[in-house]
N, C-alpha and C positions, 0 to 999 in steps of 0.2 A: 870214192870219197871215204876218207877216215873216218872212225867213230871219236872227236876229241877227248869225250869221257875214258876212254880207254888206251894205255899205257900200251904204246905201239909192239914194245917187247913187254910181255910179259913173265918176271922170273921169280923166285922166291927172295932171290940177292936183290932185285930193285924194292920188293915189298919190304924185306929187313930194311934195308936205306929209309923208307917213307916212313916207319918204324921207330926207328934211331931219331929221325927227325920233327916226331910228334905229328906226322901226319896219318894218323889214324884209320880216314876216310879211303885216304888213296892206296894203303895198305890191303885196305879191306877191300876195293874193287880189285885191286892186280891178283889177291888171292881168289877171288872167287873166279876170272879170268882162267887160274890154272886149273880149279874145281871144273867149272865148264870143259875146259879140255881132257881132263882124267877127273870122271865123278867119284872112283873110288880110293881116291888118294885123303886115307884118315889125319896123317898131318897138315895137312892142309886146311880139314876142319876143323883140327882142333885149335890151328891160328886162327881161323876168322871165329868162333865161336870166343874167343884169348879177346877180341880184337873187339868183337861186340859188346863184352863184360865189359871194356874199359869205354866204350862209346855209352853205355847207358849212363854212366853219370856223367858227361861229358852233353850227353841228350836231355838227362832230368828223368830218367826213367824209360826211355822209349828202347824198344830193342829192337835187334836185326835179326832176321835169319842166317841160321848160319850154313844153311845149303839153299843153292839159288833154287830148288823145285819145292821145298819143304813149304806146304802151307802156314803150318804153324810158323811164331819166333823163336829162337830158340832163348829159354831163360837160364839167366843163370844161377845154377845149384849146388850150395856150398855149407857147412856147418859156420855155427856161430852167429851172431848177431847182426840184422842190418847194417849197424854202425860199423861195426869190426869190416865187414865186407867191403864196404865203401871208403873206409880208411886206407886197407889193403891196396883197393884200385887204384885211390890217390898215388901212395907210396910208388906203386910199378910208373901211372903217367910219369910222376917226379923223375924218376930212376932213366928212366927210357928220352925222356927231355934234356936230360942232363946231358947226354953222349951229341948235341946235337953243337 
């Protein structure tokens, strides 16, 4: 039996697609999918980590880890002001919805 939560293939090219298409969530399972199979693959964290910045406001604040064994969540840390920060993330969802 299949797992349905999991994206039978998993590639970087389907998670850019779910990406493009403002699905966020599904982006971020198909990447930690390849993290699971290579844990030392750093681009890959640095998309799901990319991928949780834009889920916390999409969440209201709640974050994800951006490695599946990492206790901690991973936050995001960036100069400038809350505001500036959240506006920034608007902007890229905006950017990344648009191609959809």
């Amino acid at each position: 039996m299949t797992d349905l939560g999991k994206a039978p293939i998993q590639t970087a090219t389907l998670a850019e697609i779910y990406l493009k298409q403002g699905f966020l969530e599904k982006a971020r399972t198909v990447y930690v999918g390849i993290l699971e199979d290579d844990p030392t693959n750093a681009e890959v964290k640095q998309k799901i980590q990319s991928i949780d910045e834009m889920l916390v406001v999409e969440q209201g604040g709640e974050t994800l880890s951006a490695d599946p064994q990492d206790e901690e969540p991973a936050v995001p840390v960036s100069g400038g002001s809350v505001l500036d920060q959240l506006n920034r993330w608007l902007d890229a969802i905006e950017k990344r919805r648009a191609h959809v």
